[in-house]
C-alpha positions as CSV (number, residue, x, y, z in Angstrom):
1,X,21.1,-7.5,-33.8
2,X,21.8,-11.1,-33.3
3,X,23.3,-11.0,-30.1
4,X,20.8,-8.2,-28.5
5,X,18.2,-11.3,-29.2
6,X,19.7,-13.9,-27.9
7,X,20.3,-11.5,-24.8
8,X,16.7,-10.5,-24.4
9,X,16.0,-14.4,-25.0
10,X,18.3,-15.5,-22.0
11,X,17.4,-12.2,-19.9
12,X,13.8,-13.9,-19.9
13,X,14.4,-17.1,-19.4
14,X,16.8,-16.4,-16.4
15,X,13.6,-14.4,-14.7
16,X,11.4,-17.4,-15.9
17,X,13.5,-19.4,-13.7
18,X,13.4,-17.6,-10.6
19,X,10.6,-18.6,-7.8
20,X,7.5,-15.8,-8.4
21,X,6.7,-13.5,-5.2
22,X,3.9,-14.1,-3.5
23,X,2.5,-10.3,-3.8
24,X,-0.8,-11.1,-2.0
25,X,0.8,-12.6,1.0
26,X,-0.8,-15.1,1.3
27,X,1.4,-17.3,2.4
28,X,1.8,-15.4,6.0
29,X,-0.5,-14.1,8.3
30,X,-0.3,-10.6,10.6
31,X,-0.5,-10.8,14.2
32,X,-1.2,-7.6,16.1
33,X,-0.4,-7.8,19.6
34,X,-1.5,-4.7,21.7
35,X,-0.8,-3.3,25.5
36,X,-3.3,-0.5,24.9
37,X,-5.5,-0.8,27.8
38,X,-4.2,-1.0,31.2
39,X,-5.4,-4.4,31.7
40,X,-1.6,-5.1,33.0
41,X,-1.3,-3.3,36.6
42,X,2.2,-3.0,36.3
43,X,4.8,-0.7,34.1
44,X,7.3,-3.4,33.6
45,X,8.2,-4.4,29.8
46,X,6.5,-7.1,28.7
47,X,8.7,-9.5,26.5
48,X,7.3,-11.4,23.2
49,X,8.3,-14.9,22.6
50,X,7.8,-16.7,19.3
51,X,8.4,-19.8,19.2
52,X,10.4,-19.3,22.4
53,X,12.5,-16.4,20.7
54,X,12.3,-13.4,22.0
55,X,10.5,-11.7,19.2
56,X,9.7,-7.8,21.3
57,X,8.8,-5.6,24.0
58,X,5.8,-3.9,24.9
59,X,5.5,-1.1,27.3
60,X,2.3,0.6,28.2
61,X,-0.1,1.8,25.2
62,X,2.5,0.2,22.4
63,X,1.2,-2.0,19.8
64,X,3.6,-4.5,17.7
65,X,2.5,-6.5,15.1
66,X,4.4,-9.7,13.4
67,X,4.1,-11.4,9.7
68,X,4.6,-15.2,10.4
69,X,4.2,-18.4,8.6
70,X,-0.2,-19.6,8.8
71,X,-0.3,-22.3,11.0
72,X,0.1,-23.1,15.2
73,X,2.4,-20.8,16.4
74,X,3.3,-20.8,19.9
75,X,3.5,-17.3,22.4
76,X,5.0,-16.5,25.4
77,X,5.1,-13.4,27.2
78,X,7.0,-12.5,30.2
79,X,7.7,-9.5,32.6
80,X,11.1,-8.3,31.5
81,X,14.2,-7.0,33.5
82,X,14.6,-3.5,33.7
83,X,15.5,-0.1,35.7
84,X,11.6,0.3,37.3
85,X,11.1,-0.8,40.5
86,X,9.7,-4.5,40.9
87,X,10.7,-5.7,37.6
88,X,12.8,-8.6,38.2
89,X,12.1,-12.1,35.8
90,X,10.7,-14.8,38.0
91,X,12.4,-18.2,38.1
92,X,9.5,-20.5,36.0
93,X,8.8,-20.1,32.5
94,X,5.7,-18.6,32.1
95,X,2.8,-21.4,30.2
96,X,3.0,-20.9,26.4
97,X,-0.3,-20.0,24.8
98,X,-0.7,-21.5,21.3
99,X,-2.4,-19.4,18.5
100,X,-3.8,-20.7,15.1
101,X,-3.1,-18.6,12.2
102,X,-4.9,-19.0,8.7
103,X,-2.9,-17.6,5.7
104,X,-3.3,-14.4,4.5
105,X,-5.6,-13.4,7.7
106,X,-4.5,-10.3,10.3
107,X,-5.3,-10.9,14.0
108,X,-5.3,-8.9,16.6
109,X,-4.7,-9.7,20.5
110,X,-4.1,-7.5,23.2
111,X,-2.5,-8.6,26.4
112,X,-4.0,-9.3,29.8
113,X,-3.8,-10.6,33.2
114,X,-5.1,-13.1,36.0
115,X,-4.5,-14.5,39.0
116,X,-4.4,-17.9,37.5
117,X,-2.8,-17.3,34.1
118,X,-0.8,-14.8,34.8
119,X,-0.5,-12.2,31.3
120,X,-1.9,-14.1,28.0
121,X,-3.7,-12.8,24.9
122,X,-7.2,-12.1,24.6
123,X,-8.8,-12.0,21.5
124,X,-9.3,-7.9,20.5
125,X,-11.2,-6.1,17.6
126,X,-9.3,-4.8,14.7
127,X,-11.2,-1.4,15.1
128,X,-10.1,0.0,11.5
């Protein structure tokens, strides 16, 4: 009986000691990033870039979505190699746009081109 106390005792104290979860989440924020609408006129893949880390790849009507750290965070996106016609990377890094994130929120942007710009994010309703 003595030793089944002093086991429970140090069983708790060992958990008391680890760092607590977060189970809110608030610590991160959820970006949604969205090539739903053919806002894009071509079917290349469209590469994510966190932070300049290539983070994923979009292709027409797919949706990805990211938990990352509140704060700046900076995005890049970029026509990706592939098999389709036309879809060779150009030779300058495309401008990196730079998105706020508040903890705990869920953003959504879908992707977009211009003349000018090129493809960045426009802001986009959640819709759920």
């Amino acid at each position: 009986m003595r030793w089944s106390a002093f086991s429970l005792f140090g069983l708790l104290s060992f958990f008391a000691c680890l760092p607590q979860a977060n189970a809110t989440g608030e610590d991160y924020a959820v970006l949604i990033i969205s090539r739903e609408r053919l806002e894009v006129p071509t079917s290349c893949e469209i590469g994510v870039y966190i932070q300049d880390q290539l983070a994923g790849r979009l292709l027409q009507e797919q949706t990805t979505s990211f938990n990352l750290p509140y704060g700046k965070v900076s995005i890049r996106l970029k026509l990706e190699p592939s098999q389709m016609p036309g879809c060779k990377p150009g030779m300058l890094a495309p401008p990196a746009q730079e998105i706020t994130l508040k903890a705990g929120s869920v953003v959504k942007y879908r992707i977009a081109s211009n003349d000018q710009r090129g493809l960045y994010l426009r802001p986009a309703a959640l819709e759920y």
